[in-house]
Each structure stands twice: as structure tokens, then as C-alpha cells.
Backbone as CSV, one residue per row, in Angstrom:
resi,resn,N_x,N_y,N_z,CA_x,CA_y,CA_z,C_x,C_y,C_z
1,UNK,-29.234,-16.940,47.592,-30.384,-17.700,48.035,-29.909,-18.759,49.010
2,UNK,-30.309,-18.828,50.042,-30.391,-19.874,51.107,-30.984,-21.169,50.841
3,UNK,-30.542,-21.527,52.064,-31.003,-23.526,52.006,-32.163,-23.930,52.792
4,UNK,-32.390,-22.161,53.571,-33.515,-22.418,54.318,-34.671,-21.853,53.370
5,UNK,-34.506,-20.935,52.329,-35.876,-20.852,51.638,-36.579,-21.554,50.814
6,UNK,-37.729,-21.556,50.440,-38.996,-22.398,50.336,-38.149,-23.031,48.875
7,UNK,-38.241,-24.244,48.400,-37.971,-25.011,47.127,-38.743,-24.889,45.808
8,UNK,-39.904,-24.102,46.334,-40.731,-24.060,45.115,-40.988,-22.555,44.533
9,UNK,-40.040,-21.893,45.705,-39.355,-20.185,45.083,-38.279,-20.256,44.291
10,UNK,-37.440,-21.064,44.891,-36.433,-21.890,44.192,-36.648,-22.113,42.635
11,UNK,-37.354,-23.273,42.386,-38.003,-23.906,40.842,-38.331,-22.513,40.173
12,UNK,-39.764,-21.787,40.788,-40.497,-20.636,39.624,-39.007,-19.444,39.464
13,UNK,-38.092,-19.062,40.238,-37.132,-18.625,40.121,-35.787,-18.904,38.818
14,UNK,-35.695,-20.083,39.001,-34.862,-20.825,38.114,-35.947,-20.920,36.355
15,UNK,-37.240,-21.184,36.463,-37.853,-21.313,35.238,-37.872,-19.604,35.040
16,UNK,-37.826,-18.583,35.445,-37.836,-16.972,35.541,-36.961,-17.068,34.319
17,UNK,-35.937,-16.804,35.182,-34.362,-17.157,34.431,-33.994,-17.623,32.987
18,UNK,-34.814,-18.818,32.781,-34.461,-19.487,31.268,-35.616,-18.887,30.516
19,UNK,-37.015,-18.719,31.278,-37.451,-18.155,30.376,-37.292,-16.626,29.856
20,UNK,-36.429,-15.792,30.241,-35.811,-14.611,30.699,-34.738,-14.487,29.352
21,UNK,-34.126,-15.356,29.478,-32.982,-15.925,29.131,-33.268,-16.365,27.054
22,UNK,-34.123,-17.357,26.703,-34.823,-17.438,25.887,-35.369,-16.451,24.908
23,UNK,-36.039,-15.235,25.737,-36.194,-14.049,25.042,-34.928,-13.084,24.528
24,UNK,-34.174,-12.966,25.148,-33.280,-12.305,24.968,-32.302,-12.638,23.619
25,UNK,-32.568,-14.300,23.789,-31.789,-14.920,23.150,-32.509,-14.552,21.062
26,UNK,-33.653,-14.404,21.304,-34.501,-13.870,20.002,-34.483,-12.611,19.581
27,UNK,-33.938,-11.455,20.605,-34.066,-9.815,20.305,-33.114,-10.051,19.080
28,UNK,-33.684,-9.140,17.998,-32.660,-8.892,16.862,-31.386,-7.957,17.102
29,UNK,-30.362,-7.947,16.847,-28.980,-7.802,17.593,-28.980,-6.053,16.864
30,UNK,-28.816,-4.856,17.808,-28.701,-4.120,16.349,-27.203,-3.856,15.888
31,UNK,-27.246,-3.366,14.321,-26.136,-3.321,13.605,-25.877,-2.107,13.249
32,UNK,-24.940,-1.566,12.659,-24.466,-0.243,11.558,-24.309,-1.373,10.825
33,UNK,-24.490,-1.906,10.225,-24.515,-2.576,8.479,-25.177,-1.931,7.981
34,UNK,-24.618,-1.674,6.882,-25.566,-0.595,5.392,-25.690,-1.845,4.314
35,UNK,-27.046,-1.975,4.449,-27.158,-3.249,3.230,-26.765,-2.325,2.272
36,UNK,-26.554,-3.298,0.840,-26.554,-2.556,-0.255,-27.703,-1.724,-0.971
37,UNK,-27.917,-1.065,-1.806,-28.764,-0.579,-2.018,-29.246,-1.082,-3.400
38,UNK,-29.188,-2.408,-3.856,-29.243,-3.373,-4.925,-30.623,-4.067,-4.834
39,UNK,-30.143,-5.369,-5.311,-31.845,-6.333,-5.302,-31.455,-6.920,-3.885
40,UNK,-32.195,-7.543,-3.178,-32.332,-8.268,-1.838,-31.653,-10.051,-1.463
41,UNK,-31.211,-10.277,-2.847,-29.940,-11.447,-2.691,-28.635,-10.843,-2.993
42,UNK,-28.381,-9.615,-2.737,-26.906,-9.291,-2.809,-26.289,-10.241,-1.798
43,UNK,-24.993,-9.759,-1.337,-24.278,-10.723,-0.633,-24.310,-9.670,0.982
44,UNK,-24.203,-10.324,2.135,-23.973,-9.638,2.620,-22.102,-9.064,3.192
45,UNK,-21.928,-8.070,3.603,-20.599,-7.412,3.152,-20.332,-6.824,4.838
46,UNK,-19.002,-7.081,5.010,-18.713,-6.555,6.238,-18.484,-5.182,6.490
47,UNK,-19.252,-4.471,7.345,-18.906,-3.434,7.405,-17.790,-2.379,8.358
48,UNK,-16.644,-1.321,7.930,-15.993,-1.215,8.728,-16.002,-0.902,10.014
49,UNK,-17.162,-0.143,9.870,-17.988,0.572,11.388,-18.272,-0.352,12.372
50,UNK,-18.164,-2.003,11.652,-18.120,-2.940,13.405,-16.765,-3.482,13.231
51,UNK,-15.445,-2.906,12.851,-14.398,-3.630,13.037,-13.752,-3.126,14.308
52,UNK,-13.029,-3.543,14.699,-12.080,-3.065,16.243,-11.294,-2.096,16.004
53,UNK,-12.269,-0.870,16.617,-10.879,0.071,16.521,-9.517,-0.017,16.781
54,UNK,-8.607,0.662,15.941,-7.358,-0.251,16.354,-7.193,0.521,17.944
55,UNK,-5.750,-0.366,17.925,-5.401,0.356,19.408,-5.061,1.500,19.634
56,UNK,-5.157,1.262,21.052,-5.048,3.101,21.849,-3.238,3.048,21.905
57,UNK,-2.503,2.786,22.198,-0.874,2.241,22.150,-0.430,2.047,23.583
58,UNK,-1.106,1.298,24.332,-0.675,0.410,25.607,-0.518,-0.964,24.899
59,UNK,0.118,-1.331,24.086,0.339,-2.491,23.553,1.238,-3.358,24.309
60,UNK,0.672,-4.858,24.384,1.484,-5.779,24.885,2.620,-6.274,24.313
61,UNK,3.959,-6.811,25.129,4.978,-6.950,24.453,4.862,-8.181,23.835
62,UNK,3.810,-9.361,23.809,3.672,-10.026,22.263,3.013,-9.636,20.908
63,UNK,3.034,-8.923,20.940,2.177,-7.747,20.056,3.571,-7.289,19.289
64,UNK,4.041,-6.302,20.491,5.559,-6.138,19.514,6.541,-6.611,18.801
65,UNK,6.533,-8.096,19.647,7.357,-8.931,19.122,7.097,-9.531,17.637
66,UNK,5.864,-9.928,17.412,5.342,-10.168,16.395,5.413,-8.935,15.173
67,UNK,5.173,-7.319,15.854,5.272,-6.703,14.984,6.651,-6.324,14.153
68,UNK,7.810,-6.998,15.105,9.002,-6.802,14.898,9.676,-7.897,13.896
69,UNK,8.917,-9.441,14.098,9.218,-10.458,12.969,8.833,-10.089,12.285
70,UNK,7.437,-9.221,11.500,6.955,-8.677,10.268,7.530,-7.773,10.090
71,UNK,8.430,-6.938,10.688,9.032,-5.491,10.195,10.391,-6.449,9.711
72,UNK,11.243,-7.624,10.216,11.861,-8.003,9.833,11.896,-8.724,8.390
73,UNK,10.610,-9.059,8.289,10.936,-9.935,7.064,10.513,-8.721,5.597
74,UNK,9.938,-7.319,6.023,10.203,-7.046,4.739,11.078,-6.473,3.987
75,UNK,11.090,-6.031,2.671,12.191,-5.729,1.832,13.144,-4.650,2.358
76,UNK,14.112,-4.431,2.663,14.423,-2.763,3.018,15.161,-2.593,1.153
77,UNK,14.596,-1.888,0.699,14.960,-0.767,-0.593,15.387,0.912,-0.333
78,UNK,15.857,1.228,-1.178,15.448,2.895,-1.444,14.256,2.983,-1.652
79,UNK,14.418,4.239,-1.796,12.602,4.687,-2.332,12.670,5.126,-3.762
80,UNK,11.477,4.366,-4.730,11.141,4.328,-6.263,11.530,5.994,-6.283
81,UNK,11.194,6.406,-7.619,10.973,7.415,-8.202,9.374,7.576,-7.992
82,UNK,9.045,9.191,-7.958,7.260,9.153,-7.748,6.999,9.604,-9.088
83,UNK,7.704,9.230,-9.855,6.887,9.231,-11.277,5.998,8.731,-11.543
84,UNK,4.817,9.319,-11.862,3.401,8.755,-12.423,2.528,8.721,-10.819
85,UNK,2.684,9.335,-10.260,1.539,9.015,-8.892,1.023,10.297,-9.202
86,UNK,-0.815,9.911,-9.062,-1.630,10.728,-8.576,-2.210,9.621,-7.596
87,UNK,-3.099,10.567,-7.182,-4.427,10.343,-6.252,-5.226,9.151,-6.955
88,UNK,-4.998,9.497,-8.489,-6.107,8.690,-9.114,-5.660,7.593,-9.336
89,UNK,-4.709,6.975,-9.011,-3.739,6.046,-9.466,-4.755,5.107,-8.338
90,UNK,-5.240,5.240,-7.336,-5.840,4.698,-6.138,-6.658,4.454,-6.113
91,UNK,-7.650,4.757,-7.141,-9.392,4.810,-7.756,-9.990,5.910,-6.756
92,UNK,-11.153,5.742,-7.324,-11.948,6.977,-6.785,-11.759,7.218,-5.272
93,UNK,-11.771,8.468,-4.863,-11.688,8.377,-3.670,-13.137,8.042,-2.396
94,UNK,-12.702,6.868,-1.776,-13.840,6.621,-0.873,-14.639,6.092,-1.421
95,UNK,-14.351,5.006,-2.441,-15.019,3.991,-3.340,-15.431,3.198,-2.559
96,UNK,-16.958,2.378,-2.120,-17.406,0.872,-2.094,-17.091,0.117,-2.686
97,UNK,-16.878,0.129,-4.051,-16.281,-0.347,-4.572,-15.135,-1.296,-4.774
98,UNK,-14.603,-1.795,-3.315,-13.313,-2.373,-2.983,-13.612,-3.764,-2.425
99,UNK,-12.639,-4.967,-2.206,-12.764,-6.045,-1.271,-11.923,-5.960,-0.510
100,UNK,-11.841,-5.153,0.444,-11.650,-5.081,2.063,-12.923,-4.959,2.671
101,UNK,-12.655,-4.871,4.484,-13.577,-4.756,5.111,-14.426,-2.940,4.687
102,UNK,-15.846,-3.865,4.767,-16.981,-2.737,3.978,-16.957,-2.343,3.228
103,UNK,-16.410,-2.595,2.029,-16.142,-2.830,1.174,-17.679,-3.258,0.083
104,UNK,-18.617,-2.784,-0.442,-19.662,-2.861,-0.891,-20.857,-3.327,-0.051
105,UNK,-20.524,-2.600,1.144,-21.911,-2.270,2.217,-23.033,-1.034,2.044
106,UNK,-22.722,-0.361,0.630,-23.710,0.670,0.510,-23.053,1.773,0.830
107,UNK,-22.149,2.416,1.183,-21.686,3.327,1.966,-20.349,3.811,2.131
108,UNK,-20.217,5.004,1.462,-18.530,5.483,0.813,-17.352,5.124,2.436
109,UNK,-16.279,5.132,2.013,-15.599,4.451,3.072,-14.814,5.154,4.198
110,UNK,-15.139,7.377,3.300,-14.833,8.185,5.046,-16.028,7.785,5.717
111,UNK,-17.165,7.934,5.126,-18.248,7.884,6.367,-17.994,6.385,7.409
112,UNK,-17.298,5.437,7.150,-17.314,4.026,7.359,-16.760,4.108,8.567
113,UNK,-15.174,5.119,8.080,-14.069,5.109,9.138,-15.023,6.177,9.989
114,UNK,-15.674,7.460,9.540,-16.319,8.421,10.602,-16.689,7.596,11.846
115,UNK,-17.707,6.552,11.036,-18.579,5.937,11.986,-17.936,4.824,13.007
116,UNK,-16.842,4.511,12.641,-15.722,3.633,14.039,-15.143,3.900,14.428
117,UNK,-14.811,5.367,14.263,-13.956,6.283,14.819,-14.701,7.465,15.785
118,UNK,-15.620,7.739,15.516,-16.206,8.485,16.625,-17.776,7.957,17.270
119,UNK,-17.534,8.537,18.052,-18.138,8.596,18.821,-19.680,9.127,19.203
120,UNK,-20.892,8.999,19.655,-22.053,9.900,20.153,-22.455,10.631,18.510
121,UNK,-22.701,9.460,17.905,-22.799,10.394,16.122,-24.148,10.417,15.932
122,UNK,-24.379,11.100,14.959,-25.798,11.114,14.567,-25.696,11.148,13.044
123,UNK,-26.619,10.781,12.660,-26.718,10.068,11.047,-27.991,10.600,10.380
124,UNK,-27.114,11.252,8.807,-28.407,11.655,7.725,-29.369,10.509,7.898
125,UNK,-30.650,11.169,7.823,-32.029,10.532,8.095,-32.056,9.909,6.325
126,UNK,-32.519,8.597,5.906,-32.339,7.786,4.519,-31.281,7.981,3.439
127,UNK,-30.379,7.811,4.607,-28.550,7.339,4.226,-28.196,5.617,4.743
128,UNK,-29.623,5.026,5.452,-29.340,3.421,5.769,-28.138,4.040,7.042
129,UNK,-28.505,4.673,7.476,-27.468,4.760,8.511,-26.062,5.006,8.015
130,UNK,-25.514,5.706,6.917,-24.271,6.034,6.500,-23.832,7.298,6.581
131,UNK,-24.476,8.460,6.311,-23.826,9.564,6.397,-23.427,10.074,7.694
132,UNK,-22.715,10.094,8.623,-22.852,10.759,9.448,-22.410,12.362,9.320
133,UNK,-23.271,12.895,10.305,-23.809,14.044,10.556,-22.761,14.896,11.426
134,UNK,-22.659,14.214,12.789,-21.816,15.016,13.730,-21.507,13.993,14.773
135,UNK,-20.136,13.989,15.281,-19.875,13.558,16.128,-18.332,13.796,17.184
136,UNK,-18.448,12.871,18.019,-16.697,13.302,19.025,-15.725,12.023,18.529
137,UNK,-14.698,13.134,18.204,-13.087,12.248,17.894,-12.799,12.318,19.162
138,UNK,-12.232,10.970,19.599,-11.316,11.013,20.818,-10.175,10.578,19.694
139,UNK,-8.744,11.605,19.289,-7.941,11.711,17.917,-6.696,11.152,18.886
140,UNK,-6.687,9.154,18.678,-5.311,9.049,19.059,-4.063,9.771,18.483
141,UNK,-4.150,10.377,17.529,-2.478,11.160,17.074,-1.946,11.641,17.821
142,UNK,-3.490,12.668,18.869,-2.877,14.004,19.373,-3.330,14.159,21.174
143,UNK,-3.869,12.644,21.205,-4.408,12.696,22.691,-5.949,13.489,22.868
144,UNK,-6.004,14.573,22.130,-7.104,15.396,22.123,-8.298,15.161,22.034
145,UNK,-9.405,15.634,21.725,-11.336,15.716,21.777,-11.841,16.430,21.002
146,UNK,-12.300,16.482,19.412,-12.454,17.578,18.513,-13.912,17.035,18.196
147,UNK,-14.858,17.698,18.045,-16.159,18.012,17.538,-16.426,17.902,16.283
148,UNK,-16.850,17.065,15.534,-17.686,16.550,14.327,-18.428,17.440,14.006
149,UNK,-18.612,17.945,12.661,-20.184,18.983,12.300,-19.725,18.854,10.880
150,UNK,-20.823,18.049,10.312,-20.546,17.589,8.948,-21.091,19.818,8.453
151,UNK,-20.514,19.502,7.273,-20.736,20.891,6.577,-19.900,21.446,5.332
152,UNK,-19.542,22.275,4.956,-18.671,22.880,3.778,-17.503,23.568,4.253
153,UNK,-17.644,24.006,5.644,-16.721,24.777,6.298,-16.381,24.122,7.277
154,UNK,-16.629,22.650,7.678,-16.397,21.713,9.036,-16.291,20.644,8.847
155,UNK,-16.506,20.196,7.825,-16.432,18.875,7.688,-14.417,18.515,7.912
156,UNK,-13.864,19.212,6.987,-12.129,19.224,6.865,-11.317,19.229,8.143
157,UNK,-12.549,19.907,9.638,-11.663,19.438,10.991,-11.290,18.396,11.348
158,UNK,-12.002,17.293,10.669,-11.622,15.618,11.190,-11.458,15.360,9.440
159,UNK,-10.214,14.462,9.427,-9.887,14.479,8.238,-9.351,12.395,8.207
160,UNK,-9.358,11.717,7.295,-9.375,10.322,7.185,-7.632,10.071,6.807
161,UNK,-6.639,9.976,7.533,-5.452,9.776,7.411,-5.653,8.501,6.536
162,UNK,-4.346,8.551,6.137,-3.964,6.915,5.330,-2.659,6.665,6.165
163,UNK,-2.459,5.801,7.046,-1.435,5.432,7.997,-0.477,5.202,6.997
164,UNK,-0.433,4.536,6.086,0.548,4.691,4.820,0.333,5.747,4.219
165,UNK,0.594,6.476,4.112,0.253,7.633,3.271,0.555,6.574,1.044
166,UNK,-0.379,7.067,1.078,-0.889,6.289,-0.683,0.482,7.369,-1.350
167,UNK,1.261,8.227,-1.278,2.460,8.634,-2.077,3.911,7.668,-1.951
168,UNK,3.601,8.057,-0.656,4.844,6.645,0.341,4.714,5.690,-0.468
169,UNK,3.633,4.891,-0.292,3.142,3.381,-0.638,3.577,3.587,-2.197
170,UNK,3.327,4.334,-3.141,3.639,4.332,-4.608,5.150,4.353,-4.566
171,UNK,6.015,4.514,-3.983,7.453,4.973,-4.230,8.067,3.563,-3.729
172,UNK,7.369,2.394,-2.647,7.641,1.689,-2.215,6.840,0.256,-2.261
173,UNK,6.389,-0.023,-3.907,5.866,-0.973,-4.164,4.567,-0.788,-4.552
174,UNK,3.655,0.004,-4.194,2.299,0.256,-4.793,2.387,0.156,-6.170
175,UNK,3.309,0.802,-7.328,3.207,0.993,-8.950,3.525,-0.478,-9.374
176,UNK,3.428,-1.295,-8.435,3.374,-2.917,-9.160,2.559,-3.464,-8.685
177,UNK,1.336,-3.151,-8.348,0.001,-3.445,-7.690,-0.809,-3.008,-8.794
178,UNK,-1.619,-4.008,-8.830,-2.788,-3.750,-9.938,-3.515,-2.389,-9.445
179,UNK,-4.663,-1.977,-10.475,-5.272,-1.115,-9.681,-6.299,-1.594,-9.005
180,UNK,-6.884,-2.437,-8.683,-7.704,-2.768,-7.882,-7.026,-3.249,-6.477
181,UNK,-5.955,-3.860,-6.952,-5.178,-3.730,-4.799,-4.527,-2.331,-4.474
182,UNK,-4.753,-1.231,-5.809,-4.289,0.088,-4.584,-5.175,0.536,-4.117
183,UNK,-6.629,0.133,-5.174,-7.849,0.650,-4.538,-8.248,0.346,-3.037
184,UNK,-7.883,-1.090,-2.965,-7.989,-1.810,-1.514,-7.350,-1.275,-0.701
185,UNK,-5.909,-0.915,-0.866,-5.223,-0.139,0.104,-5.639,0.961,0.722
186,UNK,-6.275,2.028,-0.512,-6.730,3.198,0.254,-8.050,3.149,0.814
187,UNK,-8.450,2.063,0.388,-9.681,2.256,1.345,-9.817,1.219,2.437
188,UNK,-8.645,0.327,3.115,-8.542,-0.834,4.124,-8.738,-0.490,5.658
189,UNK,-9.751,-0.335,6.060,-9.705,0.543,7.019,-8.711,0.170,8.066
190,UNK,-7.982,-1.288,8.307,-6.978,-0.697,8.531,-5.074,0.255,8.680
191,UNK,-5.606,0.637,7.632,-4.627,2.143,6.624,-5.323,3.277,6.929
192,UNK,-6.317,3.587,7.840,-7.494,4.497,7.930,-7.441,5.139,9.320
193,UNK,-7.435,6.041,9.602,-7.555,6.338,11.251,-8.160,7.716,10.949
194,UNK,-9.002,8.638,11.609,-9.782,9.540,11.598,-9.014,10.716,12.314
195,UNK,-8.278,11.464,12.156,-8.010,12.097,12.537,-8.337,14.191,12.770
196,UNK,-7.535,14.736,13.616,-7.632,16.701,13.273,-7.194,16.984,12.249
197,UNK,-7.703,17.652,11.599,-7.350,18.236,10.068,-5.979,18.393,9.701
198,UNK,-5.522,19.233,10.716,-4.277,19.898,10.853,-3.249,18.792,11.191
199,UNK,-3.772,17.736,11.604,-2.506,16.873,12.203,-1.888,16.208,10.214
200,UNK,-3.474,15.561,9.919,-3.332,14.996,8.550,-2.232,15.942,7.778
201,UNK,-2.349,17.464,7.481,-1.923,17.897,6.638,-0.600,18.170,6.960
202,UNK,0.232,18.216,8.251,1.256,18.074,8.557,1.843,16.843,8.322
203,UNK,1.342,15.583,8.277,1.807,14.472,7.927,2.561,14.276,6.462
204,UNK,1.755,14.419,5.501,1.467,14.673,4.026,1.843,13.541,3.889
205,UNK,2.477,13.131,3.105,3.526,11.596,2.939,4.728,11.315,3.485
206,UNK,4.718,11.564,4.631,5.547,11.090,5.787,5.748,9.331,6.016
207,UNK,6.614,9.229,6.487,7.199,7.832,6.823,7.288,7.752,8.326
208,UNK,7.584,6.858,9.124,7.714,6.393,10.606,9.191,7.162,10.363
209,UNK,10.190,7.139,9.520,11.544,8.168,9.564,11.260,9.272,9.299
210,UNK,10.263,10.287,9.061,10.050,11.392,8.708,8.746,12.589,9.768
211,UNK,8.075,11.213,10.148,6.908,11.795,10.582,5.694,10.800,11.907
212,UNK,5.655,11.767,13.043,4.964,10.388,14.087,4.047,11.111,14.731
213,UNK,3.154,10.255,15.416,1.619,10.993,15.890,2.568,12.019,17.303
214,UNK,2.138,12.995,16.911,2.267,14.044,18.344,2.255,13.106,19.412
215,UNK,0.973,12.038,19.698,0.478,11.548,21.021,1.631,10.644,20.969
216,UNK,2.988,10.617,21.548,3.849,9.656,22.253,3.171,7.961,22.558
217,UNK,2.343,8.495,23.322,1.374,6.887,23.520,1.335,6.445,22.598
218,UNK,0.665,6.941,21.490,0.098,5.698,20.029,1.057,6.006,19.376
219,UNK,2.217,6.103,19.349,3.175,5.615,18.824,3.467,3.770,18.195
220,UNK,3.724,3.714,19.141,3.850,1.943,19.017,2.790,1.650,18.134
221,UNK,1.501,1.698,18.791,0.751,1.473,17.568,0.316,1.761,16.625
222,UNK,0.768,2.630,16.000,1.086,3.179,14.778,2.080,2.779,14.314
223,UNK,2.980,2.625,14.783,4.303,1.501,13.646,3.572,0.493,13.507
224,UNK,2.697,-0.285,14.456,2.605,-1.533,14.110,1.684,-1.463,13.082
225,UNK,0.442,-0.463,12.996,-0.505,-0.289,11.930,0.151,-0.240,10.642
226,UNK,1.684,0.462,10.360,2.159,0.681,9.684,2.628,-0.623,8.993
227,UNK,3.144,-1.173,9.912,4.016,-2.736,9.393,2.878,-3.824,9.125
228,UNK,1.818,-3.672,9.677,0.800,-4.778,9.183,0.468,-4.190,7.934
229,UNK,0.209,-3.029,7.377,-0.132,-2.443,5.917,0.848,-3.074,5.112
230,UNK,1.743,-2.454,5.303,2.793,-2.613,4.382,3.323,-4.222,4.036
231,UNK,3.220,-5.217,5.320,3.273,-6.778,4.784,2.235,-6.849,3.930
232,UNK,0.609,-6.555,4.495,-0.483,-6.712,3.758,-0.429,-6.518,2.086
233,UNK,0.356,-5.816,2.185,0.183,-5.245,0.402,1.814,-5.340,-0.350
234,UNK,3.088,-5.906,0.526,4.055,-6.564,-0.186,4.583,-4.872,-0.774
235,UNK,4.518,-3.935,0.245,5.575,-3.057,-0.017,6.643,-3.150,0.878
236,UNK,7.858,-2.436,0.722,9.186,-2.169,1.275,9.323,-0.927,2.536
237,UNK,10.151,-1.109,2.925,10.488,0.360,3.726,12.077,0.786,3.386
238,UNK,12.550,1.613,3.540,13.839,2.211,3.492,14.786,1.552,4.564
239,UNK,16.020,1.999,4.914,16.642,1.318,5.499,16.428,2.689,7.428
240,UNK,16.376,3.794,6.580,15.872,5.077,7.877,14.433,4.487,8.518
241,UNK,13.471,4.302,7.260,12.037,3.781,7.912,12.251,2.651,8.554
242,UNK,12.882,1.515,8.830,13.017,0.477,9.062,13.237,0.404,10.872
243,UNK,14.573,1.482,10.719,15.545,1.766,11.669,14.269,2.331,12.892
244,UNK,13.339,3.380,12.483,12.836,4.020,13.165,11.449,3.363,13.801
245,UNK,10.614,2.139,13.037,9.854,1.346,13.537,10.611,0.595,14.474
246,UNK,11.811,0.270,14.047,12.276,-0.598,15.346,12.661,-0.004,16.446
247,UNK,12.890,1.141,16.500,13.096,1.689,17.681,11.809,2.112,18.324
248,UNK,11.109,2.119,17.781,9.076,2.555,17.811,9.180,1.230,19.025
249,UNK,9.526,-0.070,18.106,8.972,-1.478,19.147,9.692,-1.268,20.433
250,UNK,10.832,-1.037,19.895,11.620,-1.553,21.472,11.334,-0.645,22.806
251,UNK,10.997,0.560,22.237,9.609,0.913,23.924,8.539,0.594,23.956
252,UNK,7.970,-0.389,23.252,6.831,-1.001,23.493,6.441,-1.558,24.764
């Protein structure tokens, strides 16, 4: 706008604006929050589906550095005996039930990770927006693009990794965790990444010394996902796992 146009285009212009501005400021924001499905003073509960997906692995080198003082300060051990681990040792699987993020938002906690992990989804009609239906993995493990189609025979193509794998974690401090912080563990979404079926089941209970995402790129950040879990919950790594996150950082 010029200095030669009229002053009183100027003014109704500028009042446009705030009053413009004002409205916008009132639109109700929308959410994926799944209230609970309780009485109407529950609490409200964060849900994982608005947390930050983690990273893609262009990570900055203060990022690493930091991830490298936390890989430093924890325990290096052997690895326990896996005596006494099941699945169930972890509580139900895909419990609300937990205090991590989303964590009693109404809504089991694959669909949670489904829903921040992909993409263009579509959602069972009076699921409060929880079940999802179908959608696109862009699957940092493998670089790749795999197709969502909830079903009996499709659902198992996108499968909910545990970046710690919950066997690992038992051999390396989990069996001195109550059961309600292993419950937290397996369901923290970030211990959670959505991955191809096939990548998960090649993993199994792999370690950063045993086992790493195909995709070279998210490397890095995947050790670091790894080393923030594992401070988070006051387990150990080996002296091989240790060796191999740090070499993860130093091409960061």
C-alpha cells in the first residue's frame, strides 16, 4: 500500500484485518483427542496422535552430542538371563491403561501410534476418531510407502515396532521395574514407530549391536530413540550395544 492512497482505505482496511483476525482467533482448533469414554469430568489426557513424530534422521550435531552424554552415562552390563519374560510381563497389549503420552485418551495405543504415523487415514465411523481404517506409511526403517487396509489378512503389513524391543529391555533392567513402568514402556510412544511387517519380524529382539533400520538415514535416529528409552526407564546396554550406538552418533 502506498502513501499516495486514500487514508480512509487505509483505516476500513486495517479494522478488516483485526476484525478478520478476532474471528479466527474463536474457530475451535480441531483435534484427534479421543475423550474418554467415562463421565464428562474425567481428566483430560494427552494424546499420542498429536505428539511429534520422531525424526526422519537428518539430525543435528547438538542432538548427537547430547545423545552421546546420555549413552555415556548409562550402565554398560552383560545381558540378564531371560528367565521369566513373556509378553505378559508388559500388561495387556495396547493397554490405555498407562501414564505416558495417551495414555487413557479412550483409545488402545496401536491405533494411537497408526494415527501419528500415517498418513491420509480414515477412521471407524463411532470409534471418537480411534480406529483407524486405512492409511499411507511413509516407513522410516526402510525409506519405503506401504498401504494401510485395516482387515484379518492386512492389518499385519504395518506392524507397531518397540524401538526397544520389550525382550531386550527384560534382560537389561526391565525385571526390576514394577509392572506398571513396563506397562509404560510398551506402550510410550516414544518406544513405538509404525513400521512393514516384515521389517518388525526381522528385528525380533535385536539390539543397535545386532540389528538396524535397512534405511541408513534413520539410523542416527534410531540410536538416539534408543538411548532416550533406555535412560527413560534406567535400563543398561552391553558393552557391543554401547560400542555400536556410538559409532551410530559419530556419523551423525
Amino acid at each position: 500500500m502506498t502513501a499516495h492512497r486514500p487514508r480512509t482505505r487505509h483505516v476500513l482496511l486495517m479494522a478488516g484485518m483485526v476484525v478478520c483476525s478476532l474471528l479466527a482467533g474463536c474457530a475451535a482448533p480441531e483435534s484427534d483427542s479421543i475423550q474418554p469414554p467415562v463421565s464428562s469430568t474425567a481428566p483430560e489426557a494427552d494424546d499420542a496422535a498429536t505428539q511429534p513424530v520422531p525424526g526422519t534422521g537428518t539430525e543435528r550435531p547438538e542432538e548427537s552430542s547430547s545423545a552421546q552424554t546420555t549413552l555415556d552415562s548409562l550402565p554398560v552390563k552383560g545381558r540378564a538371563p531371560k528367565t521369566g519374560y513373556s509378553r505378559a510381563q508388559f500388561g495387556q497389549s495396547w493397554t490405555d491403561d498407562v501414564d505416558v503420552a495417551g495414555g487413557h485418551n479412550g483409545c488402545d495405543t496401536r491405533n494411537d501410534i497408526l494415527r501419528r504415523d500415517l498418513t491420509d487415514i480414515t477412521v471407524k465411523p463411532g470409534t471418537r476418531e480411534c480406529v483407524v481404517l486405512s492409511g499411507t506409511l511413509d516407513d522410516p526403517y526402510t525409506g519405503t510407502t506401504v498401504r494401510f487396509t485395516r482387515g484379518t489378512d492386512t492389518s499385519s503389513q504395518v506392524q507397531i515396532d518397540h524401538v526397544v524391543a520389550l525382550a531386550d529391555a527384560w534382560q537389561k533392567g526391565a525385571q526390576n521395574l514394577t509392572p506398571e513402568k513396563r506397562a509404560d514402556l510398551a506402550n510410550d510412544p516414544r518406544n513405538l514407530q509404525a513400521t512393514i511387517g516384515s521389517v518388525n519380524q526381522s528385528k525380533g529382539a535385536g539390539d543397535a549391536a545386532t540389528w538396524l533400520p535397512p534405511n541408513k538415514a534413520y539410523r542416527c535416529t534410531y540410536a538416539e530413540r534408543q538411548i532416550e528409552v533406555k535412560a527413560a526407564y534406567g535400563l543398561w546396554v552391553t558393552a557391543a550395544e554401547r560400542d555400536a550406538l556410538a559409532r551410530l552418533l559419530d556419523d551423525c
